[in-house]
C-alpha positions in Angstrom: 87.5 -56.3 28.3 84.5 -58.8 27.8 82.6 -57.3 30.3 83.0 -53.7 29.0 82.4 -55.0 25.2 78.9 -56.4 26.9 77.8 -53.5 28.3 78.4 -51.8 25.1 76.8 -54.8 23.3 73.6 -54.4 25.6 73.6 -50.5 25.3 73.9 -50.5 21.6 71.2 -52.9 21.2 68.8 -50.8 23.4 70.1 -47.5 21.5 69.2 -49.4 18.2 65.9 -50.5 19.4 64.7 -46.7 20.6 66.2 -45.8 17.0 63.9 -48.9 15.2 60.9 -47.8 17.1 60.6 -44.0 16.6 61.9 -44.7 12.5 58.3 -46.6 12.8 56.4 -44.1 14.7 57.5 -41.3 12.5 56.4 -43.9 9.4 52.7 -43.8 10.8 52.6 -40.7 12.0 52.8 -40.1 7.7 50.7 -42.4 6.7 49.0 -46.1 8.3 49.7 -47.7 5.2 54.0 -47.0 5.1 53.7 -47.8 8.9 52.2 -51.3 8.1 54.8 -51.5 5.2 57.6 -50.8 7.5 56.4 -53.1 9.4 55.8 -56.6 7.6 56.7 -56.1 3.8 60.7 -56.4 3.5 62.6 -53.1 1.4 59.9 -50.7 2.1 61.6 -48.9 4.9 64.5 -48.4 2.9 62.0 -46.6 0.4 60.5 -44.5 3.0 64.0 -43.6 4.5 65.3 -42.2 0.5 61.5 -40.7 0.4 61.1 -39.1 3.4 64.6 -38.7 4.7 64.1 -35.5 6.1 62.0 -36.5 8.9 63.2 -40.3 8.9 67.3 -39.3 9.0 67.2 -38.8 13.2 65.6 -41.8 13.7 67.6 -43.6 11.1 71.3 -42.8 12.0 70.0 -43.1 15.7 69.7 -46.5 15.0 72.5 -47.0 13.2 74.5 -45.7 15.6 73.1 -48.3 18.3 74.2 -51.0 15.3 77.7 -49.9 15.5 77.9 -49.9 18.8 76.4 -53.1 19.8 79.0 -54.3 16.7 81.8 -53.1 18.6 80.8 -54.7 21.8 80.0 -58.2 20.0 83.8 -58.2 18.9 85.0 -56.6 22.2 83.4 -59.5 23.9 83.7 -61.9 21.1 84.2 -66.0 22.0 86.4 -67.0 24.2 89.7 -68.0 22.1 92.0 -68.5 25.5 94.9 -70.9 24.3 97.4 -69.8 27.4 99.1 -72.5 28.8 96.6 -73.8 31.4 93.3 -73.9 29.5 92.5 -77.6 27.8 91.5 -77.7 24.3 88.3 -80.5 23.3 90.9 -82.8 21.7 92.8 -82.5 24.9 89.7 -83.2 27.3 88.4 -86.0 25.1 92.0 -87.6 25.1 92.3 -87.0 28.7 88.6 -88.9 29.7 89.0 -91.6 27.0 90.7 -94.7 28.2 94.7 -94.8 26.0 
């Protein structure tokens, strides 16, 4: 199960990049000065998405798409919280190596 909630982890994460990237592209193909804004000055792409969502939207949900996904394969393949019977806990190591 952690391996295939990595996969999806990496995937999303690429799928959410692609999505980042083109959302920019499409913000200087408008206009250098919302690109730059995208870029470096915090809230603006969330102006140019309610703006300009008809040619921002694909790019947008493409990315948040690739969010969720990755999201789902961060819990998927969340820590490891084994407490079977033959793992050792810290306490249970630090007791075992320190002298009684």
């Amino acid at each position: 199960m952690a391996t295939v909630g990595l996969v999806l982890l990496i995937v999303g994460g690429l799928i959410s990049l692609v999505g980042g990237i083109w959302f920019l592209m499409v913000a200087f193909q408008h206009s250098i000065l919302w690109g730059l804004g995208c870029l470096f000055i915090p809230f603006v792409s969330l102006i140019f998405l309610i703006l300009h969502f008809d040619k921002s939207a694909k790019p947008f949900f493409v990315s948040l798409a690739g969010g969720l996904l990755a999201g789902i394969g961060a819990v998927m393949s969340g820590p490891n919280m084994d407490t079977g019977p033959g793992t050792i806990r810290t306490t249970e190591a630090a007791r075992i190596g320190s002298p009684a």
